[in-house]
Structure formats: structure tokens, C-alpha cells
N, C-alpha and C positions, 0 to 999 in steps of 0.2 A: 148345572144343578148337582152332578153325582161330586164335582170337586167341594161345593160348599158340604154333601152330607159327607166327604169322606173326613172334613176338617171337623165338623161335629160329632164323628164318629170317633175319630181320635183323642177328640176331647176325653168323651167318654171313658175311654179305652185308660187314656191316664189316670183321669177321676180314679175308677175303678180298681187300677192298680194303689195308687195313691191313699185310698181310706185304710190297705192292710194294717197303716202304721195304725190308726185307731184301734185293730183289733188287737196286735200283736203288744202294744203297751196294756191291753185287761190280763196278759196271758204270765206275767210276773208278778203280778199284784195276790197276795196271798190269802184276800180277801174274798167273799162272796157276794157282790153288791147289784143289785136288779140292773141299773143302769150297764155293769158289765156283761153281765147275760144278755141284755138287750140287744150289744154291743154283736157277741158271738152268734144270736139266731137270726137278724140282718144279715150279718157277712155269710152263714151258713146257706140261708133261703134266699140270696137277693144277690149277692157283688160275685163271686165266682163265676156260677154259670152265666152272669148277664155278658161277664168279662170275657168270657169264651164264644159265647155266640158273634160278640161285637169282634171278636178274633177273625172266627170263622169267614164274618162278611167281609173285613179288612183285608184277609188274606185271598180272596176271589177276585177282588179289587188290584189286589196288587198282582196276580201272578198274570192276568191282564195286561198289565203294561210290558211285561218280559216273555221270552219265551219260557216253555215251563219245566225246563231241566235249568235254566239262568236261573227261574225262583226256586226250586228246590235247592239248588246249591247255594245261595243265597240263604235260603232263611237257615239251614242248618250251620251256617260258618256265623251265623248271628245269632242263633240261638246255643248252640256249641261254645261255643269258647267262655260263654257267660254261664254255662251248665256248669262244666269244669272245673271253674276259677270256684262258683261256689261250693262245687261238692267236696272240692279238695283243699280248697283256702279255706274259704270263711263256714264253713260247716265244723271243722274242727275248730277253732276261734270259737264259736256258740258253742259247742261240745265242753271246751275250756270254760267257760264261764259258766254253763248249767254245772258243771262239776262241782267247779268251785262254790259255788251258792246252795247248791243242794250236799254236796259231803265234804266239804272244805280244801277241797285237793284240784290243784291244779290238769291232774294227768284227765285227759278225753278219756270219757266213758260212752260203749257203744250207745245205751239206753238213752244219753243224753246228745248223741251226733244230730247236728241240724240240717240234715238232708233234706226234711222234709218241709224247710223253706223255700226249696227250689223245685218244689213236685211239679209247679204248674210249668215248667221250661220244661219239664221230660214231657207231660203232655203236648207240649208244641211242636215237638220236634215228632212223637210218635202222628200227631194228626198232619204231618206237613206231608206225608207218602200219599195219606190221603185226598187230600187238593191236588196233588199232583195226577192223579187217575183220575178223581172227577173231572178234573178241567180236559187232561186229555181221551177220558169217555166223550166229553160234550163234545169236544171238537171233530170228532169223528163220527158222532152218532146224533147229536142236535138234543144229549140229557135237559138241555136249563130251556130248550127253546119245546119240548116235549110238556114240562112241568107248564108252560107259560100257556100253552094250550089248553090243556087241563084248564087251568084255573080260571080261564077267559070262559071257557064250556061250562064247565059243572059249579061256577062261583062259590067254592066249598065252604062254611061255617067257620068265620075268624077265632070264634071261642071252642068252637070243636078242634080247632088245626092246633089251636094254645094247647088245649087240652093234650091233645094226640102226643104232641114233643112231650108232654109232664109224664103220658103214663107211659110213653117207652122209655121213657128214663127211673119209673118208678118200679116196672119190670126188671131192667136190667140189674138198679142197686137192690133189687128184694133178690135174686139169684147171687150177687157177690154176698148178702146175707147169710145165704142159706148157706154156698160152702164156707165162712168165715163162723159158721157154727158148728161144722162140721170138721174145723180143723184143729179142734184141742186146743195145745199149747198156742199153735202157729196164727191162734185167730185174729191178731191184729196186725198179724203181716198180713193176710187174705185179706182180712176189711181193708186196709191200703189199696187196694186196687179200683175201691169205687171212684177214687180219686180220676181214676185214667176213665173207667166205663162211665160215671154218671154224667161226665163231661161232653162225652162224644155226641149224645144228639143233641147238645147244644148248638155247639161246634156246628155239625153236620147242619142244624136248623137256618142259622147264620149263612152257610155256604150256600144254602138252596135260596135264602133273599136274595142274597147278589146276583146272582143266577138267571132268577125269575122277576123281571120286574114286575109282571103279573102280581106275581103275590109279595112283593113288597109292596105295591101301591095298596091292594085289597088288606093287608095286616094291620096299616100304618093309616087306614083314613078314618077309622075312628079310635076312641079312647074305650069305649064302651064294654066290647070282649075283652080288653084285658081285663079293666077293674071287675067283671062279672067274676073272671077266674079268680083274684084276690079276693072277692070277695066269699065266694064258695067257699075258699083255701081257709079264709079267716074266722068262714062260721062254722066249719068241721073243727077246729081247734076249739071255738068257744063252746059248743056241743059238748064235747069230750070232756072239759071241764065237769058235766052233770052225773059223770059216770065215778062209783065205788071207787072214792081214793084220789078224786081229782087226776083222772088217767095220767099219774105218774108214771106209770109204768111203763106210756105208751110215749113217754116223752124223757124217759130215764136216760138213755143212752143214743149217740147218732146212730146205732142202728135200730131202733126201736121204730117202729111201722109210722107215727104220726111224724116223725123227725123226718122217714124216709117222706112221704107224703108231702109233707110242705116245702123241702128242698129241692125235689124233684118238680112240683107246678110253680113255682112261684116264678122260677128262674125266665120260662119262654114268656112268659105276660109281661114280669120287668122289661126284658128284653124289645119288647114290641113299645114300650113307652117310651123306652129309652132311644129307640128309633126315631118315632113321634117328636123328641125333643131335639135331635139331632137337623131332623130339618127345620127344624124352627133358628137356629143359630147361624147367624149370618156375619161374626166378625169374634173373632177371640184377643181378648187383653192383652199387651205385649207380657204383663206380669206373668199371667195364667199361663199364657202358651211357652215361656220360658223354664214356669213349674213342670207345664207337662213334658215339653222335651226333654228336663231332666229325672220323670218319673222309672226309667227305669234303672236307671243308676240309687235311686231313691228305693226303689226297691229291694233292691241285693243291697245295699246296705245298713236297711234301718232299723234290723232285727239284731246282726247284731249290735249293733249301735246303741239299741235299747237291753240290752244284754249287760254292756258293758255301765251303762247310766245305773241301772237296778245295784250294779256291786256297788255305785258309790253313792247310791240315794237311799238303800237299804238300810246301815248302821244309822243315817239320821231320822230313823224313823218319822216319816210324815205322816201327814193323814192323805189313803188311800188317794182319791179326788186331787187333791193336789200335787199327790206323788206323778197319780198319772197324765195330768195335764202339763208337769214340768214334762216329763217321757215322753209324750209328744211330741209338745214344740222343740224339744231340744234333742231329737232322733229326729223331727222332719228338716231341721234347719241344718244340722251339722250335715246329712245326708245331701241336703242341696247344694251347703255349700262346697262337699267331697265333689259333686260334678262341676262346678263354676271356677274349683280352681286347680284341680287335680285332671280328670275324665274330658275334659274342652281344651286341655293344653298340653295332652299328655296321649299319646298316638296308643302306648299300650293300656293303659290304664283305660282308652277308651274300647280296645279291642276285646282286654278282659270283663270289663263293666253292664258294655252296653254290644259288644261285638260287632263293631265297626272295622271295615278293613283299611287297615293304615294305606293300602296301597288305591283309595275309590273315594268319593265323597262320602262323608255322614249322611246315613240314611235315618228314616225314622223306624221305629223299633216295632211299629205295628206292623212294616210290613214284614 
């Protein structure tokens, strides 16, 4: 049973990675169009933090099978070298092309460096110290078999437990708020750092299912509490609509309280659905599963890829819609095909890509 969710979890895990390209082709488009909005407050309230928590349970999963200095070492030599290559390769490459598109000039500008396509691999690496003391607090004090207790005893409130993850997440990114308004100039380096805090009790939420099968069976057997939570989430937004000004205000900027709100609950509820369907999958496509093995070379690649497409679809002016549909399919497919003929035949390229050790088997990239 746990091998079939771990294969539906990984599904997941790619999916998730996978839809970036949808977001990251609205993000050159010069245009203003509902459907792109649409685009960036799914990815914002819904694919990040679902992707992090499904991290969180993949990584309890896997340091399981190793001992747990073998998976520390491990995940940072696989998340490391794929850090790297883009902070220092392909970050400048996007830098180049932001430049060029925005002031005509080839030379990288700080303001336009692409570091922060690769924010969520620094988050992985910083929560990876973390699973390493969880796993080895449990194994020395019985943390996950405590929790399991608990939860058989006091059968705690599936929409209150969704709830609990949303508001200490909503807590934590209202304090990176508060000094990120407190830092002047510096506020959008500070606001950067929700990135690493609003993650973490995703993360952390995910680690404690693996943990607990208690409460992964009590989260995952109805559909019920999560949709309550969405739906809560969805009529506090519709509400606010009735207020002076169409609470632009409060939906102006990602820091503005209802942006923090809905991105902070929506994330544990997806995440419990997304569980829900994970067991439900009992066989993946040879197609799909060869998509998602090469999701995360798909990844680091397709930004700038789509970078590069925009300098040359830009002077032919299309219509938006169409522009971005070519952007798509032709940043998911060149991207796929970089891993099918380059990253599967090529020892470094996989090292640097997907951080495989030339010298072990290809692993998969969740763990």
C-alpha cells in the first residue's frame, strides 16, 4: 500500500513541479489578462505549498529506507549541485535575456538575476537538517509513535487540524510582513524570506503524515474538511468584495492580509486532497511517468528557455493567447527533450541537472 501511495505521490510531486511552466510563460507576456491572473493566484494559493508538503511526506518516506546521515548526505549532493549550476549558470543566462528585453543590452543586471527560480532548492536543502532531527528525535524518543497516540485518543478535528497548518503559516508570513515594512529600502529583500518561512509548516505538516499513520488515515478519509476549508477561504474573498473599493487594497500586493490569508489555508486543504487522490492511483502511463521522471530537469530548464523564446517571438508580435500557448508547448517540449537526449546520456549533465551521482544509480529526485 505505502509503495502504491509513494508512486502517486510522486505523481503528484512532478505534476506540481511541472505546471511552473504555465506560470512562468504569463510572467513575460506584457499584457494584463484575467486568465493570467488566474494563472498566478492558483500557483500562489494552491501548487507551492501543496508541493512542499508532498516533499515533506516523500522525504520521511525516503530517509526510511537509509540510514539518516546516508539521507542527509544524499539529498544535499542532489539538491547541491542542481543549486549551483543554476545559481551560477543559468541565473546569469536569464539575467542576460531580462537585460536584453528590458534595456537592450546584453551585460546581467543585478535587478534582473534569476536566482530566484531556484528559491525553492534553497528551501530544500535548508528543511533537509530538519528531517534529519525529526527522524532522529523519533527514533530515540518514539516523536511519530507519541503523535499517533494522540490522535487515536483525542480524534482531533480534520478541519480544525487544516485550519491549525493555515494559521501558523498565516502567523509567521504576517511577522516576515511586519519587518519587511519595517525595513525601508531593504523591504523586498525581507519580504523574500516568506518564501523559506511560509513553507516550513507545510513541509513540517507533510513530515508529521508520514510519521503518523494515525493521522494520515483520520485527514485522508474524507473529502469533507478540506472542501469546508476552501470553501470558507472562497467566501471570505467573496465578502470582501462588498467592502468600499472592492477590497483592492487588501488584495493589492502579496503582502496585503487577504493575499496572506488565502495562500497561507488553502495550501494544507489542497494538500489533504491531493493525498486522497494519491491513493486512489493504482498504475501511471509509461508516457506520464517518463514526463515525470524528467520533471525536474524540466524544471531548471524551462524558465530560461521561455526567456529565450520571448526574445524571438517578441518582435513578431502575436496575440498574447497565442503567444503564450506557443511558450508553453515549446519551453515544455524543448525542456523534455534537453533531458531525453542530453541529462539520460550524459553523466554530468545529469549531475548538474537533476544531481545524480555519476558514481550510484539514478535516483528519483523526490527523494
Amino acid at each position: 500500500m505505502q509503495g502504491e501511495r509513494i508512486a502517486g505521490l510522486d505523481n503528484w510531486r512532478a505534476l506540481l513541479m511541472l505546471a511552473g511552466i504555465f506560470l512562468h510563460a504569463t510572467m513575460v507576456q506584457e499584457v494584463h489578462l484575467t486568465l493570467f491572473d488566474l494563472i498566478a493566484r492558483i500557483s500562489s494559493n494552491f501548487r507551492m505549498g501543496a508541493f512542499f508538503a508532498v516533499a515533506g511526506l516523500l522525504s520521511l518516506y525516503a530517509i526510511r529506507k537509509h540510514s539518516a546521515d546516508t539521507w542527509l548526505t544524499r539529498r544535499v549532493f542532489q539538491i547541491g549541485f542542481p543549486t549551483i549550476f543554476g545559481l551560477f549558470v543559468l541565473a546569469p543566462i536569464m539575467s542576460i535575456c531580462l537585460s536584453w528585453h528590458w534595456y537592450g543590452s546584453a551585460v546581467p543586471s543585478l535587478p534582473a538575476l534569476g536566482w530566484w527560480h531556484f528559491w525553492f532548492l534553497l528551501d530544500l536543502l535548508l528543511y533537509a537538517p530538519i528531517t534529519w532531527w525529526l527522524y532522529r528525535t523519533d527514533r530515540r524518543g518514539g516523536l511519530f509513535a507519541s503523535i499517533d497516540a494522540w490522535v487515536e485518543a483525542k480524534r482531533p478535528s480534520v478541519t480544525l487540524t487544516i485550519l491549525g497548518v493555515g494559521v501558523v503559516t498565516t502567523i509567521l508570513v504576517q511577522l516576515i510582513v511586519a519587518l519587511a515594512m519595517l525595513a525601508g529600502p531593504y523591504q523586498n529583500a525581507v519580504w523574500t524570506l516568506h518564501q523559506i518561512v511560509s513553507f516550513a509548516p507545510l513541509y513540517l505538516f507533510g513530515l508529521v503524515l508520514a510519521g503518523s499513520p494515525a493521522l494520515f488515515r483520520r485527514v485522508t478519509a474524507r473529502t469533507g474538511p478540506a472542501l469546508t476549508v476552501l470553501a470558507l477561504v472562497f467566501t471570505l474573498c467573496l465578502a470582501s468584495r462588498l467592502l468600499p473599493g472592492g477590497s483592492d487594497g487588501l488584495f493589492a500586493t502579496p503582502m496585503s492580509p487577504l493575499n496572506v490569508i488565502t495562500a497561507s489555508l488553502c495550501p494544507p486543504a489542497v494538500t489533504v486532497l491531493i493525498l486522497r487522490s494519491a491513493l486512489t492511483i493504482r498504475e501511471t502511463p509509461p508516457l506520464f511517468r517518463r514526463i515525470a521522471d524528467a520533471s525536474f530537469t524540466i524544471y531548471m530548464l524551462h524558465f530560461p528557455i521561455i526567456l529565450l523564446l520571448d526574445m524571438l517571438l517578441d518582435p513578431l508580435r502575436l496575440d498574447p493567447y497565442a503567444a503564450y500557448a506557443l511558450t508553453v508547448g515549446l519551453a515544455g517540449w524543448l525542456s523534455y527533450l534537453a533531458h531525453r537526449l542530453i541529462v539520460r546520456r550524459s553523466a554530468i549533465a545529469a549531475l548538474l541537472l537533476n544531481g545524480v551521482n555519476p558514481g550510484k544509480p539514478r535516483t528519483v529526485a523526490a527523494e
